[in-house]
Every structure is written in structure tokens, then in C-alpha cells.
PAZAPA-4460 file (N, C-alpha, C; in steps of 0.05 Angstrom, whole numbers, plus 32768, in hexadecimal, padded with zeros to 4 digits):
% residues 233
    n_x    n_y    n_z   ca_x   ca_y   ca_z    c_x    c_y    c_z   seq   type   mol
   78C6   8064   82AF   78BB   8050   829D   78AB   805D   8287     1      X     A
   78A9   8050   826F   789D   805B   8256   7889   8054   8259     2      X     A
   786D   805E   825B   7854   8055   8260   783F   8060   824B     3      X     A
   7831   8043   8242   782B   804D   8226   780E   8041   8236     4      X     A
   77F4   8049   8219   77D2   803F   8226   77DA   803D   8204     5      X     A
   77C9   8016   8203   77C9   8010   81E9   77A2   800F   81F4     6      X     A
   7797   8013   81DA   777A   800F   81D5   777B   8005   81BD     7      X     A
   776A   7FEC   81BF   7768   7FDB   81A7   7751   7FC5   81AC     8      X     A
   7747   7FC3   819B   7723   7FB0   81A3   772B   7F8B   8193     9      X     A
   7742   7F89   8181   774A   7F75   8176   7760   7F69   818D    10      X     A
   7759   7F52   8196   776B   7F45   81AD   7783   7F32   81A0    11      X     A
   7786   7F2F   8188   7795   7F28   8179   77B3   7F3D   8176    12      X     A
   77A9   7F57   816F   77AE   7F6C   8161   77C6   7F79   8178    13      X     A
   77A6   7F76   8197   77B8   7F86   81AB   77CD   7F7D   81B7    14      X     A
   77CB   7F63   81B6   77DF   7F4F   81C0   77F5   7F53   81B6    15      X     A
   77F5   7F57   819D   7813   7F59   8186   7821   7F76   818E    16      X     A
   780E   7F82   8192   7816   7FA5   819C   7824   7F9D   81B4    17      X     A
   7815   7F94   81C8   781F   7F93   81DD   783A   7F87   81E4    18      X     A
   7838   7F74   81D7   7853   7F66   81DB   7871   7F6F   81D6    19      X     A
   7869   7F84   81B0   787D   7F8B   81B5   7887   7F9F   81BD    20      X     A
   7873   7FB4   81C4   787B   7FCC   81D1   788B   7FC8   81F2    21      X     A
   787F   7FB2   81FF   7883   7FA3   8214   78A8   7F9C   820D    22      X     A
   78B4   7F8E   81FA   78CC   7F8E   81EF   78CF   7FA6   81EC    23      X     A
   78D3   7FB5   81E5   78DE   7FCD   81DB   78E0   7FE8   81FA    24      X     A
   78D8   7FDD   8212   78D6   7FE1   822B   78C6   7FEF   822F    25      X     A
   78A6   7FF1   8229   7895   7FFA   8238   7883   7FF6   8247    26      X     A
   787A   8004   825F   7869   7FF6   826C   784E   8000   8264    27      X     A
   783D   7FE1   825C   7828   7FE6   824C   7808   7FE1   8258    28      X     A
   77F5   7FF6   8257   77DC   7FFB   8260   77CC   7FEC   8247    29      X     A
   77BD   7FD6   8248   77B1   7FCB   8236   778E   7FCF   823B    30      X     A
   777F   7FD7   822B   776B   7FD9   822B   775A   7FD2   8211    31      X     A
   773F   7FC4   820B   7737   7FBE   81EF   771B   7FD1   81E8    32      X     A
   7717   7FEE   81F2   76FF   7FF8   81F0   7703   801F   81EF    33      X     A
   76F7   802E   81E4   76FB   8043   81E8   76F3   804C   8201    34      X     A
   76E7   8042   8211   76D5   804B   8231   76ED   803E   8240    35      X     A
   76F8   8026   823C   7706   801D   8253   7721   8029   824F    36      X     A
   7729   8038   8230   773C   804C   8235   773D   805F   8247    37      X     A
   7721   806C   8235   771C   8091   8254   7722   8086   826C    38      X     A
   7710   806A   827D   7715   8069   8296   7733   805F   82A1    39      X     A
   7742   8059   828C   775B   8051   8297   7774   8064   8291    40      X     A
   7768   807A   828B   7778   809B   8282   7773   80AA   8293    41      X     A
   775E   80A0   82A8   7758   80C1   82BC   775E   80A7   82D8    42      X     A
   775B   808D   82D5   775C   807C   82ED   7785   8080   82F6    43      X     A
   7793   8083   82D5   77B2   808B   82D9   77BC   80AA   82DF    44      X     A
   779D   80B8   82E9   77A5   80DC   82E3   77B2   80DF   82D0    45      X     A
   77AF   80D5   82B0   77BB   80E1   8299   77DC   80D4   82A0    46      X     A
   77E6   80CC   82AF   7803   80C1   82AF   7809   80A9   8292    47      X     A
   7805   80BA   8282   7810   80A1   8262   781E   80B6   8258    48      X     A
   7836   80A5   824A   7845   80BC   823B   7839   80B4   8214    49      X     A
   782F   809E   8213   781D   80A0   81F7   7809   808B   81FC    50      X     A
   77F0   808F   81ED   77E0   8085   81ED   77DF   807B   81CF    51      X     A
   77D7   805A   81C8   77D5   8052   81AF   77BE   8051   81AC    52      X     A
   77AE   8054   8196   778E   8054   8194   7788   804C   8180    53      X     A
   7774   803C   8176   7766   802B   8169   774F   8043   8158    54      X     A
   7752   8039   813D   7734   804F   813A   771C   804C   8138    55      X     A
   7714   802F   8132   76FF   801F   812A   7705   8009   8140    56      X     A
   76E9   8010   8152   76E1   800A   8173   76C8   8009   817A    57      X     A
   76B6   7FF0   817F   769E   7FF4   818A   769E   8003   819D    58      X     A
   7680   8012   81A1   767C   8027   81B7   7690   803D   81AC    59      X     A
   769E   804C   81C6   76AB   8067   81BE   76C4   8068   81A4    60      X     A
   76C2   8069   8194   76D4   8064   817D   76F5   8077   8184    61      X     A
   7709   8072   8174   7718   807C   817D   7718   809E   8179    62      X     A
   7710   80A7   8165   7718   80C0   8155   7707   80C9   8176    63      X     A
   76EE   80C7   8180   76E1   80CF   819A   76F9   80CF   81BB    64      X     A
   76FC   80B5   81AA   7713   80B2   81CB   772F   80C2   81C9    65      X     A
   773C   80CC   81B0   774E   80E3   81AD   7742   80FF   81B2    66      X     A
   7731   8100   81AC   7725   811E   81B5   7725   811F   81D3    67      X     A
   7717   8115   81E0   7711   810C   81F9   7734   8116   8207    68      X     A
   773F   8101   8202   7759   80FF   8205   7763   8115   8204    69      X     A
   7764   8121   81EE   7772   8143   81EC   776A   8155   81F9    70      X     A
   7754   814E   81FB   7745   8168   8213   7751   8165   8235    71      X     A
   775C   8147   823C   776C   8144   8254   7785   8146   8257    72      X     A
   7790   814A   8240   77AE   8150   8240   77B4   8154   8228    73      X     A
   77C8   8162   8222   77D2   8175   8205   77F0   8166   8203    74      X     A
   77FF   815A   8218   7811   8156   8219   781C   8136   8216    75      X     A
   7803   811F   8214   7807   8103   8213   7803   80FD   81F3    76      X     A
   7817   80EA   81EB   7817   80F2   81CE   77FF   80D8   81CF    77      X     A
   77F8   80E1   81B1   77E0   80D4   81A7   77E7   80BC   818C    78      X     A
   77E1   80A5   8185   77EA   8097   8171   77CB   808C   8160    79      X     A
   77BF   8086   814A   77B4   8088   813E   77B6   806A   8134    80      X     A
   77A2   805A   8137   77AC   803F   812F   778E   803B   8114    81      X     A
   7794   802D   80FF   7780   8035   80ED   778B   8018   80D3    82      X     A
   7768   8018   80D6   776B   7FFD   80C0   7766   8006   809D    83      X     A
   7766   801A   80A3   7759   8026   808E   776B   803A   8087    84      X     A
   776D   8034   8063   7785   804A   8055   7772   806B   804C    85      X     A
   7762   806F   8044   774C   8085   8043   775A   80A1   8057    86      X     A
   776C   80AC   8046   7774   80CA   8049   7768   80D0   806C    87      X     A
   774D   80D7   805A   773D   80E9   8073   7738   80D8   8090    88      X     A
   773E   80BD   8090   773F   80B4   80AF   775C   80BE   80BD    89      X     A
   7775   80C7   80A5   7785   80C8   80BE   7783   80E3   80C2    90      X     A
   7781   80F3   80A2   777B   810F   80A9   7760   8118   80C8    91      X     A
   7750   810C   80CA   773B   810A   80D8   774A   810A   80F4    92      X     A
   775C   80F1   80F9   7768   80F3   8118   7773   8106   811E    93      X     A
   7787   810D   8110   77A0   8123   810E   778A   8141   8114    94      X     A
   7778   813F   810D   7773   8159   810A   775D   8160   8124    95      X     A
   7758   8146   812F   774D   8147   814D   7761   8142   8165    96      X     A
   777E   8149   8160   7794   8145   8173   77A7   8130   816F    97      X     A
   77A4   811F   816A   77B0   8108   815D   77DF   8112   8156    98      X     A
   77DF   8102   8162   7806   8111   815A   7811   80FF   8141    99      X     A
   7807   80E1   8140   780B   80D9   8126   77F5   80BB   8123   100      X     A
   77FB   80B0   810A   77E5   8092   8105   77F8   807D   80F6   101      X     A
   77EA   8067   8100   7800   8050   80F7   77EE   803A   80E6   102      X     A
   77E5   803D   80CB   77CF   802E   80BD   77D5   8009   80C2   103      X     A
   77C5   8002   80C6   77C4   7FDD   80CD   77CD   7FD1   80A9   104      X     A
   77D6   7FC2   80A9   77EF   7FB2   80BE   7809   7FC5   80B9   105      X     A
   7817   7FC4   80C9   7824   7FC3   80DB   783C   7FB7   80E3   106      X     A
   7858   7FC0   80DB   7871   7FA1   80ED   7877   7FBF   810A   107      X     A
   7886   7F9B   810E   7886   7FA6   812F   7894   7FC0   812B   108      X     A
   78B2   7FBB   811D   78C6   7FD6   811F   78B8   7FF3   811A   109      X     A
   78A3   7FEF   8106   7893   8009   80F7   788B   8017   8117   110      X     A
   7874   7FFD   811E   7865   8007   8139   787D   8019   8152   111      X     A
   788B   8006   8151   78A0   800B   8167   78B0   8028   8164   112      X     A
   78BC   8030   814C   78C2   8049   813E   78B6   8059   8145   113      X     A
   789C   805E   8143   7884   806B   8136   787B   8078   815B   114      X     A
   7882   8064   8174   7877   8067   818A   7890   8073   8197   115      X     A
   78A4   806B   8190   78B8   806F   819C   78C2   8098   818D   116      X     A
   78B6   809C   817B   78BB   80B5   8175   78AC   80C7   8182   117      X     A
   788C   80C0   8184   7881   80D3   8196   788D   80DA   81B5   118      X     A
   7893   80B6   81C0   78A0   80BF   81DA   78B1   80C9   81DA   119      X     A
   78C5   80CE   81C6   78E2   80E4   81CE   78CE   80FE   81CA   120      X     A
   78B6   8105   81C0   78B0   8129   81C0   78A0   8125   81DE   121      X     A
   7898   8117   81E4   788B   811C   81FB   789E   811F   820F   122      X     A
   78BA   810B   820B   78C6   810E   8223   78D5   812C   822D   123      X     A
   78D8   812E   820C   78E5   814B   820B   78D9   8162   8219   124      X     A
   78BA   8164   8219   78AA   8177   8221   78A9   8175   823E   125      X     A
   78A9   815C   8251   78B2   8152   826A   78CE   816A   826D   126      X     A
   78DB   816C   8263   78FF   8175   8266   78F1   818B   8268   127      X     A
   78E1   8195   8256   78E8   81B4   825D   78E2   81C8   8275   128      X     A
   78E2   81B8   828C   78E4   81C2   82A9   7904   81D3   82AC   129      X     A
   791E   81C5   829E   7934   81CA   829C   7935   81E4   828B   130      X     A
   791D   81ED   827E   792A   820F   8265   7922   821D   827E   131      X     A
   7934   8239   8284   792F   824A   828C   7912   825A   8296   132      X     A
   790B   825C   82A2   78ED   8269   82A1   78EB   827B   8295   133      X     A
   78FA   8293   8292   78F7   82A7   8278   78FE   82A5   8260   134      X     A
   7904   828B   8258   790D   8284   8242   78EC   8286   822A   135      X     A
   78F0   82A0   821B   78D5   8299   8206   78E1   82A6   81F1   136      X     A
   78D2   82A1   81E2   78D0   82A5   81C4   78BE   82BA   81BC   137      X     A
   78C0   82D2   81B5   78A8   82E3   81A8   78A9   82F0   818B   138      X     A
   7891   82F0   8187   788E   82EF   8163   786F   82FD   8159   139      X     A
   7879   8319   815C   785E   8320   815F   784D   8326   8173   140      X     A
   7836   831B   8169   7822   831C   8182   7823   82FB   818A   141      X     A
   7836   82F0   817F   783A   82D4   8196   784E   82D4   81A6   142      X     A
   7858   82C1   81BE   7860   82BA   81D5   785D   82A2   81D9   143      X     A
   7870   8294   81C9   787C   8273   81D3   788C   8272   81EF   144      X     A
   7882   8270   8200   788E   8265   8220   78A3   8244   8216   145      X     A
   78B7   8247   821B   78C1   822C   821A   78C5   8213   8231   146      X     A
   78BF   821E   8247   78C6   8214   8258   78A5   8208   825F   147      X     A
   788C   821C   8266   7872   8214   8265   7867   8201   824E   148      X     A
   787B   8209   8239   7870   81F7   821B   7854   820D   8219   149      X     A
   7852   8222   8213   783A   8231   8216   7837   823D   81FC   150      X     A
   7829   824A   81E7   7825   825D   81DC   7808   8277   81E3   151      X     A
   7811   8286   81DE   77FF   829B   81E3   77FD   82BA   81CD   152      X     A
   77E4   82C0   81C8   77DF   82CF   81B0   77DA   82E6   81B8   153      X     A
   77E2   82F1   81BD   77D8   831A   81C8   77C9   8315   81E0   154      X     A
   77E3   82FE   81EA   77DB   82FD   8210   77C8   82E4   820E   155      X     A
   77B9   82D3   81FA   77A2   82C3   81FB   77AE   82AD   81FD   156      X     A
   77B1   8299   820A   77BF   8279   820E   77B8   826F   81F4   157      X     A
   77C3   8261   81E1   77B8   824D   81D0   77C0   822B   81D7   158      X     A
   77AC   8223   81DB   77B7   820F   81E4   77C7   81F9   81CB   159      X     A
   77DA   81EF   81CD   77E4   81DC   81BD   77E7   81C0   81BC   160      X     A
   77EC   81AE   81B0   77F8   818F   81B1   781A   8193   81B8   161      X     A
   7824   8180   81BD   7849   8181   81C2   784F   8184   819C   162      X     A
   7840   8179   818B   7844   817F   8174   7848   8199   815F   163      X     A
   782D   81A4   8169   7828   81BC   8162   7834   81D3   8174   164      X     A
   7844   81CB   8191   7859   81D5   819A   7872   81D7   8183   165      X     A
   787A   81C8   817F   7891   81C8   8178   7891   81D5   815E   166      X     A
   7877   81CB   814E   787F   81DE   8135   7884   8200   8133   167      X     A
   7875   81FE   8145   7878   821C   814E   7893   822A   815E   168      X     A
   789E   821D   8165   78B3   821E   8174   78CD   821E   815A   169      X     A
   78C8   820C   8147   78D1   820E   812E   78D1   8229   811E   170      X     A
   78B5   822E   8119   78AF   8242   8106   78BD   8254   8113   171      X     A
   78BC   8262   812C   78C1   8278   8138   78DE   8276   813C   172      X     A
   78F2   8269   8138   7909   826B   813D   7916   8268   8121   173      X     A
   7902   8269   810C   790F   8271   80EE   78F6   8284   80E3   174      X     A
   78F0   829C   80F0   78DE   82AB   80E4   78E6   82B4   80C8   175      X     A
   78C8   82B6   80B0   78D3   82BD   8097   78E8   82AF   8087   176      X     A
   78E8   8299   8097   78FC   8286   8087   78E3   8265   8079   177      X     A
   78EB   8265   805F   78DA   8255   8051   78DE   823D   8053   178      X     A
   78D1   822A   806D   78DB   820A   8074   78D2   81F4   805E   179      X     A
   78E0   81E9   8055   78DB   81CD   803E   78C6   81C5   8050   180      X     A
   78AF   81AD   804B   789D   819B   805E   78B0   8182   806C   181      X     A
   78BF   817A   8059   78D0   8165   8062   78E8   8170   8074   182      X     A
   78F0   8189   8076   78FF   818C   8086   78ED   8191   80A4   183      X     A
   78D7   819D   80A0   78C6   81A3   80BA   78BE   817D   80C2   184      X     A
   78B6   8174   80AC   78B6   8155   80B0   78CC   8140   80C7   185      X     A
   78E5   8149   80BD   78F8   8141   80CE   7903   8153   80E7   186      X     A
   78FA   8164   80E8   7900   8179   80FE   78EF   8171   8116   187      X     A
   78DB   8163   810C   78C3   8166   8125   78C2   8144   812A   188      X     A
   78B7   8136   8113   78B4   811F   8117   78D2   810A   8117   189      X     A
   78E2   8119   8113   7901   8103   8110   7904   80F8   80F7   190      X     A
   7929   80F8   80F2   792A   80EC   80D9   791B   80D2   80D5   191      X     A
   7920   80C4   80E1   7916   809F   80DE   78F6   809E   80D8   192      X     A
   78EC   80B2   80E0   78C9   80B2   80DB   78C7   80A9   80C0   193      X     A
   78B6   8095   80BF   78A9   8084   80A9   789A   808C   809E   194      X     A
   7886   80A3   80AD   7869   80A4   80A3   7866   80B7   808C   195      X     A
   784E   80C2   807E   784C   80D3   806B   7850   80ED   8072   196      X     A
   7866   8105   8062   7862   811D   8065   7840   8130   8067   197      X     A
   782E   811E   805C   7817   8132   8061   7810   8136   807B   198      X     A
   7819   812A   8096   781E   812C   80B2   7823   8145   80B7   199      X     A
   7833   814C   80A1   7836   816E   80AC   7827   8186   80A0   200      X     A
   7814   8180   808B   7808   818F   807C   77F0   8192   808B   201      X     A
   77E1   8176   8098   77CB   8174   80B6   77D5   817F   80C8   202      X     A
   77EB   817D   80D3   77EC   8192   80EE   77F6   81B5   80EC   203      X     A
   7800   81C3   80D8   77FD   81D5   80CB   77D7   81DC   80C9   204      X     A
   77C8   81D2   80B8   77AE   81DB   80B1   77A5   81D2   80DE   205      X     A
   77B0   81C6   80ED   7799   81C4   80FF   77B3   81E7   8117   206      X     A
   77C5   81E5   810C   77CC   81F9   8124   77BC   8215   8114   207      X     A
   77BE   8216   80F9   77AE   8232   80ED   7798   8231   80FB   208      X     A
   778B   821E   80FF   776B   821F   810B   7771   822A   8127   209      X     A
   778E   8225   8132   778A   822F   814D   779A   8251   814E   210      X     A
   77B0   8256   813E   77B4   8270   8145   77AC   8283   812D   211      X     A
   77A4   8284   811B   7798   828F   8105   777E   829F   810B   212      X     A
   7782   82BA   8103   7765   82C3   8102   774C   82B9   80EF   213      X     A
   775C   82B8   80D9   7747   82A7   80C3   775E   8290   80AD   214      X     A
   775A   8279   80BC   776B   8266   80BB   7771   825F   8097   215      X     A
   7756   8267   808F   7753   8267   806E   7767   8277   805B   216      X     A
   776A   828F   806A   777F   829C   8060   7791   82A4   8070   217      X     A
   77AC   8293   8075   77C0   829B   808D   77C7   82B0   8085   218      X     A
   77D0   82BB   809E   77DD   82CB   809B   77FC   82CE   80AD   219      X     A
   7802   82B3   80C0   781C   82B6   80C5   782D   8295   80BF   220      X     A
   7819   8285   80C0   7828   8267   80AD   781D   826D   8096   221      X     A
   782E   826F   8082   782B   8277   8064   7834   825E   805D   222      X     A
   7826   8252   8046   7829   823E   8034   7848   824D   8023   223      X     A
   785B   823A   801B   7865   8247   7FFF   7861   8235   7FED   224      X     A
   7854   822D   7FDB   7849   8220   7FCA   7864   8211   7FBF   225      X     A
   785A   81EC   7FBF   786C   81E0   7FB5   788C   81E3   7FBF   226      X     A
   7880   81EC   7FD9   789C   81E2   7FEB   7899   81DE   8006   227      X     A
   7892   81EA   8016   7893   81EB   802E   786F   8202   803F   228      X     A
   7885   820D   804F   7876   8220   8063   7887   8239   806C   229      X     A
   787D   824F   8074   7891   8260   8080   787F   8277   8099   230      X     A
   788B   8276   80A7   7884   828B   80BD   787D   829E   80BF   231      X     A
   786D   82B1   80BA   7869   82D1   80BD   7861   82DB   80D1   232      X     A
   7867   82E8   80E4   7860   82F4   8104   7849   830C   80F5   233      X     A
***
């Protein structure tokens, strides 16, 4: 079963969520608070394959309850629910773990799209019990494990999102090759994705922060100006 944790403090709002994710066959964890999220994320041992989240929440707000969240699992995708058009709230989620945001309002199909894309990368990362155990990737002083979903830097684990898995799993299987954004766009998030390409320009600047010595000036995700990105080991 598809098991999603919606958080939402508007009982109007969550109802509409619920119902139709509920159509679209999921079995749905409903909660209206950021506290009765955490306790109903560790009360399921983390068993959600996405969690929907609200960002504006009395008490623990959401951007708090995605952090929280990422720190218990790297692997449950994250959804970003936001009433507010202002750049820096989605930039803001995305860049505390967040896998994508869905600004209010909202039709059902968008929502439904939008949830139903994270669960095919999560499910995918589930599969990879099936790659080989020596199946890796090396590039450098990195070591993409495919099967652990792992990366590691001159032996150091980095830990990742299933997102910032994959891009990397990307980059490294076209090293030195100059990727358009929209093609990394549809490579990772799926053709049908609705949302804005700057999705990929935020998780780019948050994986530099994680394998970069000085993230300010990369030195192996290279910008190519006015097009894309490209790989350098």
C-alpha cells in the first residue's frame, strides 16, 4: 500500500487532500499539527513512503517539522505545501530537505501528479535491494554504492536525499558531459512534472553544500552558464 502522512492545520484544506489522494489509492495518515506529525512518524517507525506538509502551522511550523523529518530518514520523500508565492519560502524548504512544493491552491490532478512522482523515486530506491552488491560507480574521490543508495568522499559517507541520489547517479554516468537543467529536470523529476525548473538549481546549490570543499567555488558540479550543469571528478 502507498502510504502517505498529510500535515495540514486547515480542516477544510485537509479534507480535500485527503479525499483525493484516498481516490487515487492511498492509504492516508491525517494529522492537523507539526507535533502530532513527529509523533505519528516515529509512532509508524518512519513507515511513510511521502509525507505532505503544510508550512504555515501553529506551534512547530512546517519548514521545523521537515528538518526534524530529514534527520529520521533520507529516504521518505518530502512535499512542501505553501500558501505563499515568495521565491525564498520554497527555496527555504528545498534547501532544508524538502524533494519538492506545491503552492495553494491547488487542483486535485496537480496535487495527485506532483505526489504520485515522488512515490515512483522512493519506490525505486525500495528496488534497489535487486542491483548487485558490487554494483558502484567511481569518480574520483567519490563512490556511488547503487544498491546501498550511498555516496562517499575519500572513504567519508555523505549522506544524501533519494533526490540528491539520483542526481548524482546522473552526473556520474555522464562525466564532463554538459547537462541542459531541463534535461536534468526531466531525468530526475519526470516528463509530466509541472513544477518550476529552479527545483533543480536548489538542489544542485544544497548537494554543493554537501560534497564541495568550498561550495562557493565548485569545483566538480560546474555551472555552464546559460545552460545547464556538468560534472567534474
Amino acid at each position: 500500500m502507498k502510504r502517505i502522512l498529510v500535515v495540514e492545520d486547515e480542516d477544510v484544506i485537509r479534507d480535500f487532500v485527503v479525499i483525493n489522494l484516498q481516490r487515487a489509492g492511498y492509504d492516508v495518515t491525517d494529522v492537523n499539527c507539526g507535533e502530532a506529525a513527529l509523533k505519528a512518524f516515529d509512532d509508524n517507525r518512519g513507515d511513510f513512503d511521502v509525507v505532505l506538509l503544510d508550512v504555515m502551522m501553529p506551534g512547530i511550523d512546517g519548514f521545523t517539522v521537515c528538518k526534524r523529518l530529514r534527520q529520521k530518514s533520507n529516504s521518505v520523500g518530502i512535499i512542501m505545501l505553501t500558501a505563499k508565492t515568495q521565491e525564498m519560502d520554497k527555496v527555504g524548504g528545498l534547501m532544508i530537505g524538502a524533494d519538492d512544493y506545491v503552492t495553494k491552491p491547488f487542483s486535485p490532478s496537480e496535487l495527485v501528479a506532483r505526489v504520485d512522482a515522488i512515490y515512483r523515486r522512493v519506490t525505486m530506491a525500495k528496488g534497489a535491494a535487486a542491483v548487485p552488491a558490487t554494483e558502484e560507480l567511481r569518480s574520483g574521490v567519490f563512490v556511488l554504492n547503487l544498491r546501498s543508495r550511498t555516496l562517499t568522499k575519500n572513504g567519508t559517507p555523505v549522506e544524501l536525499t533519494q533526490v540528491e541520489f539520483q542526481i548524482m547517479d546522473y552526473f556520474m554516468k555522464n562525466p564532463d558531459v554538459a547537462i541542459e537543467r531541463n534535461e536534468i529536470l526531466t531525468k530526475i523529476w519526470g516528463e509530466h512534472y509541472c513544477g518550476d525548473v529552479k527545483i533543480v538549481d536548489v538542489n544542485i546549490r544544497r548537494l554543493r553544500m554537501k560534497i564541495e570543499d568550498e561550495p562557493s567555488t565548485p569545483k566538480h558540479i560546474l555551472t555552464v552558464w546559460g545552460y545547464g550543469y556538468k560534472w567534474n571528478a
